[in-house]
C-alpha positions in Angstrom: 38.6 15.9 41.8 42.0 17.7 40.6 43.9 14.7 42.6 41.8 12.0 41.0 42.2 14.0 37.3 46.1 14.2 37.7 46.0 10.6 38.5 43.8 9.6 35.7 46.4 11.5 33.2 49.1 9.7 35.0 47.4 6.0 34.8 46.7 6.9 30.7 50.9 7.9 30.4 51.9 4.8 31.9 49.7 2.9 29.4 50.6 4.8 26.5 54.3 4.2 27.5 53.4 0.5 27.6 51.8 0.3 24.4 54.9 2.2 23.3 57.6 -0.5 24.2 57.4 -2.6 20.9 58.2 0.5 19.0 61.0 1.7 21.0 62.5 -2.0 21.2 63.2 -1.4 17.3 64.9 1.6 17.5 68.7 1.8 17.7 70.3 3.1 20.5 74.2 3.1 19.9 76.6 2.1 16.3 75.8 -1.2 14.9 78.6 -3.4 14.1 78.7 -5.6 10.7 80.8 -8.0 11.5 82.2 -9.6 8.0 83.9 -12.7 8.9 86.9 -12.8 6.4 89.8 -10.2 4.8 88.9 -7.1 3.6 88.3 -7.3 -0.3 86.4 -9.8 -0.8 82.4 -10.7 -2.0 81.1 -10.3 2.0 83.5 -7.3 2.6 82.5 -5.3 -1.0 78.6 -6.2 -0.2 78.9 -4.7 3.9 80.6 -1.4 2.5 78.1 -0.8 0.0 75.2 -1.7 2.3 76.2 -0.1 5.6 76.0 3.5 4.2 72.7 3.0 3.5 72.1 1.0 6.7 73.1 3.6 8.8 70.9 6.6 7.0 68.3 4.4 8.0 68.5 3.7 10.9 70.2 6.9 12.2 73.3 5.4 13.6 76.5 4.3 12.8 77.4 0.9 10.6 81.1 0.1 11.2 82.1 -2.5 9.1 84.5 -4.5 11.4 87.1 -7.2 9.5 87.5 -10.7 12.2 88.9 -13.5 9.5 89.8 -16.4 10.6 88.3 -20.3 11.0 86.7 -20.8 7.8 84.6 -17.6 9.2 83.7 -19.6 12.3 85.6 -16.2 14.7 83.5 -13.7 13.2 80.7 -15.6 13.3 81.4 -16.3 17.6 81.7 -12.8 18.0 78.0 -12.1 16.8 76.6 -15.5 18.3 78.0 -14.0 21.7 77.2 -10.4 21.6 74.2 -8.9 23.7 71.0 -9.9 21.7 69.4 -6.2 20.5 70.1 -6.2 17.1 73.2 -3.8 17.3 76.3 -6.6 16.3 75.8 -8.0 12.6 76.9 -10.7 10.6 77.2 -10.3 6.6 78.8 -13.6 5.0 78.8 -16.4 3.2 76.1 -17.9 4.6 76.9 -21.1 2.6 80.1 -21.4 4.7 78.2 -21.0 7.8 75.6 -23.7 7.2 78.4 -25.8 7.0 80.2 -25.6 10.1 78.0 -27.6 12.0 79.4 -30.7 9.9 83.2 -29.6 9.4 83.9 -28.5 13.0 82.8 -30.6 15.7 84.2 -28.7 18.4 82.3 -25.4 17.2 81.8 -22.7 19.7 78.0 -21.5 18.9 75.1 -23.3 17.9 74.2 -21.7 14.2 70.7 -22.3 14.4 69.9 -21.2 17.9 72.9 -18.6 18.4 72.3 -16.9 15.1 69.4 -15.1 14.2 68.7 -14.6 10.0 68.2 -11.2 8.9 67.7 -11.5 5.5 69.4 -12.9 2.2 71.7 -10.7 0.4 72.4 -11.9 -3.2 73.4 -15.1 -5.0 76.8 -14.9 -6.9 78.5 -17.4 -9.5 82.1 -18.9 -8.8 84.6 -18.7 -11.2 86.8 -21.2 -11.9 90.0 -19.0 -13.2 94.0 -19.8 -13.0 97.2 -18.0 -13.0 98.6 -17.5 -16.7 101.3 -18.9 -16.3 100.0 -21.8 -16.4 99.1 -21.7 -20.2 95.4 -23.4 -19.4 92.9 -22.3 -21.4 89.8 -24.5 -20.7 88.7 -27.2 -18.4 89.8 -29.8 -20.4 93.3 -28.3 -20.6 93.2 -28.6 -17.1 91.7 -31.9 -16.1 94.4 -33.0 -18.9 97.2 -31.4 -17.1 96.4 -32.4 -13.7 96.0 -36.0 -14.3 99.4 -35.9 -15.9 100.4 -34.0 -13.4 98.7 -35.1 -9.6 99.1 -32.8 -6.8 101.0 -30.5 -9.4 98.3 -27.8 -9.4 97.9 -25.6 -5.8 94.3 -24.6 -5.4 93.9 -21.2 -3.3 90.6 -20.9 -1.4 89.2 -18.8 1.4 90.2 -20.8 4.0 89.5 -25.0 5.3 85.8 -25.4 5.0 84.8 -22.7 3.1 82.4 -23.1 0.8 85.2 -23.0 -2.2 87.0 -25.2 -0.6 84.1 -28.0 -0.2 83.4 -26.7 -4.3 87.2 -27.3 -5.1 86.7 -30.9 -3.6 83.5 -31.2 -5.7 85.3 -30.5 -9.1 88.3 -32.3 -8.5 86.4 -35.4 -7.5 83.9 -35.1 -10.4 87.2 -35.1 -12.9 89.1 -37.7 -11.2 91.9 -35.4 -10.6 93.9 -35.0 -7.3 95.1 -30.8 -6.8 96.2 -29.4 -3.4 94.1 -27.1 -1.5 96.0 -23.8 0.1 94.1 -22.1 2.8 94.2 -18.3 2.6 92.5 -15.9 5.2 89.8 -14.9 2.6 88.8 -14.8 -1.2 90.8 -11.6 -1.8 93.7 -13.2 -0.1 93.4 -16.3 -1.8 92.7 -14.1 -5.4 95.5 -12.4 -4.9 97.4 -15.4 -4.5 96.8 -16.9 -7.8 97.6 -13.6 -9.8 100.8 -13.2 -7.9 101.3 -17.1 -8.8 101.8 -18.3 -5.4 98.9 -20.6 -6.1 98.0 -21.8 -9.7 93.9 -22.6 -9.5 90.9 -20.8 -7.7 87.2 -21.2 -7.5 86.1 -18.4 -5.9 82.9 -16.1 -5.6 82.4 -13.5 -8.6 82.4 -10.6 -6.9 85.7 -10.6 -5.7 87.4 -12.7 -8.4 85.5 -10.8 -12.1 87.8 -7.6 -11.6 90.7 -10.1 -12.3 89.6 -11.8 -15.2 88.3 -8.8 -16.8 91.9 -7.3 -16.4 93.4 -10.5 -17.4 95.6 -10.8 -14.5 93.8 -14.5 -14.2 92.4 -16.8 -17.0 88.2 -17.5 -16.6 87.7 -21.2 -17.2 83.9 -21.8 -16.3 81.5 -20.2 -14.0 78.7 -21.8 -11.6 75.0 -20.5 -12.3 72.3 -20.8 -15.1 74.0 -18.5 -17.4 77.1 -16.9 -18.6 78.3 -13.8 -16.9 77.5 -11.0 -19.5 81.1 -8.9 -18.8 82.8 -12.7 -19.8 80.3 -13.9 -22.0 83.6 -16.3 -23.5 83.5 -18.3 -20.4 81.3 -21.5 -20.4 79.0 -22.4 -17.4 80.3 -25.3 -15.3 77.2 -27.3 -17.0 78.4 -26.4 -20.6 82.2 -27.6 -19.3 81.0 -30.9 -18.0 82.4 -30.0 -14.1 80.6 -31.2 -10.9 79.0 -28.6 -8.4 77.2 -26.4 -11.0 74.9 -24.8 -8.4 77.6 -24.1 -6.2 78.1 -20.2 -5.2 78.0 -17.5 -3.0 75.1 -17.6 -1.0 75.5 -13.5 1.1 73.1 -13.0 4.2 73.1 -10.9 7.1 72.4 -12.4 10.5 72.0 -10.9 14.3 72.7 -12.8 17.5 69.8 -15.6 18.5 67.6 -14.1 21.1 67.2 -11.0 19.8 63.3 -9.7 19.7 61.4 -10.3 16.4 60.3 -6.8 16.1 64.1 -5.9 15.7 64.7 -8.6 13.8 61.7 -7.2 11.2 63.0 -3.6 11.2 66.5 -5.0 10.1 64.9 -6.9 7.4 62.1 -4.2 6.2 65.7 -1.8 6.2 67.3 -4.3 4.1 64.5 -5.0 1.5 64.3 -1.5 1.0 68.2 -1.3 0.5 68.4 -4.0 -1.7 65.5 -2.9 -4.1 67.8 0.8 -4.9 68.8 0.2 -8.4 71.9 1.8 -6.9 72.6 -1.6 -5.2 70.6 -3.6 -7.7 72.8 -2.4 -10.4 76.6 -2.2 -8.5 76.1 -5.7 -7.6 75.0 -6.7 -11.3 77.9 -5.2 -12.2 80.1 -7.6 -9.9 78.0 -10.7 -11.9 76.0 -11.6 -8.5 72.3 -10.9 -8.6 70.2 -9.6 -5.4 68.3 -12.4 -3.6 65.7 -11.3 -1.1 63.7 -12.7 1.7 62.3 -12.5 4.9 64.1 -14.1 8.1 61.5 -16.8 8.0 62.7 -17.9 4.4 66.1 -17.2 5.6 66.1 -19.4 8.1 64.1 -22.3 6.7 67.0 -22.6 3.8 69.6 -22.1 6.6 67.9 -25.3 8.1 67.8 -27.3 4.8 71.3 -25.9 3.9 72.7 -27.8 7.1 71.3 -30.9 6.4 72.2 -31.2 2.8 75.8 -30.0 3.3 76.2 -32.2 5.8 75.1 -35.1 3.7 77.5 -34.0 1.2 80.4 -33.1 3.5 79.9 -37.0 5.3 79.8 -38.6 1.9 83.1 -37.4 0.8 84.7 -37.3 4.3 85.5 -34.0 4.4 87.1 -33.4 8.1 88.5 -29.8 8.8 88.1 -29.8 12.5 88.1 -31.8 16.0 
């Protein structure tokens, strides 16, 4: 009877250990990586560092934020798409730029939609269209005047070839019948930098990472993307009210994991997020950098990833934008 009793107790662990295993698969067993995919400073890099002390209280492990620019985001982007498939390497970026890829690089290393796994949307933020003062350009049509007088004059900086701002750039300067040269830089900060130090004269580049400049008047605000006027530049028309092409255009910031990993880990990164990104700590820090928070569950996430790479890719086709191959 005692033999039979122990084993009953043992056959009743065993389940119970079972019925355990979907729990314990979304629990975190080692630091997490959030792999931004460009230069520290800008929108993805100031959204990871606000998020990953938050991450990490929740979850009870480390968040290292971990810098890998370079491809248009494409290396960062590898490094997740290839890393084991438990939830533990992250991707925060523009996830415009990587539902792009597919189109601009033909010789790409990861499949987005099966290598990649969507977390969760982040926030929506404007461009700005802003240039060096130097210049002297105080509106768009200052600029599409100068530029057509002057073709291939003006040196557009942007995050890198095939970044979203660069595709934008394109956009605008096609829409205005003007011809500007692009200069790649290994991220927005980079490429802002660039145009207040007056190595380049133009940017369009996500508000987060470009407002601080125009507020200080280190770089001239021209238009922004969006429904509405940024509030802390209320001075600076939409690119509707300034008559420029790409009006919707933006920064689009999600997280992703590597494809593969288990849904219930998938969930808990989300349900963390979600609760992250409804602090009016976070609500109101990235207000404060003109974007607004956007989310969503990986289901939504992924369905406008899917529609994201087939209306780029129209666009990108249409206008004969190659980058890679």
């Amino acid at each position: 009877m005692v033999l039979n009793s122990i084993k009953a107790a043992l056959a009743v662990a065993a389940l119970s250990v079972g019925m355990s295993a979907p729990v314990t698969a979304q629990e975190f067993q080692r630091p997490v990586r959030l792999i931004v995919p460009y230069a520290p400073g800008g929108t993805s890099d100031i959204l990871a560092r606000l998020i990953s002390p938050k991450l990490s209280e929740a979850i009870g492990q480390s968040v290292v934020v971990e810098n890998k620019p370079g491809a248009a985001g494409n290396l960062g982007a590898d490094a997740v798409a290839k890393a084991r498939p438990d939830g533990h390497t992250l991707l925060l970026a523009d996830v415009g730029s990587v539902a792009t890829a597919p189109s601009l690089f033909p010789d790409l290393t990861y499949n987005v939609e099966k290598d990649l796994a969507p977390v969760g949307m982040v926030m929506f933020g404007p461009y700005v269209l802003a240039v060096n003062p130097s210049t002297e350009l105080k509106s768009v049509k200052e600029l599409t005047d100068y530029a057509k007088a002057n073709p291939g004059k003006l040196a557009v900086a942007t995050s890198g070839v095939g970044g979203m701002n660069h595709i934008t750039s394109i956009q605008v300067a096609k829409g205005l019948g003007i011809d500007w040269k692009m200069v790649p830089y290994k991220g927005g900060s980079a490429a802002s930098r660039a145009v207040v130090a007056g190595e380049s004269n133009v940017i369009i580049n996500g508000v987060t990472a470009t407002l601080p400049f125009v507020t200080n008047k280190q770089i001239t605000g021209l238009a922004v993307t969006g429904d509405e006027r940024i509030s802390s530049i209320p001075d600076v028309p939409t690119f509707k009210e300034a008559g420029l092409a790409a009006e919707g255009a933006g920064t689009w910031q999600g997280i992703m994991t590597t494809g593969g990993t288990p849904p219930e880990m998938v969930a808990r990164l989300n349900s963390e997020l979600q609760k992250i990104l409804a602090t009016p700590e976070i609500q109101e820090k990235i207000a404060e950098q003109g974007g607004k928070v956007r989310p969503g569950t990986p289901d939504e996430f992924k369905t406008w990833m899917s529609d994201s790479i087939k209306s780029y890719g129209e666009i990108i086709r249409e206008a004969g934008i190659k980058v890679g191959g």
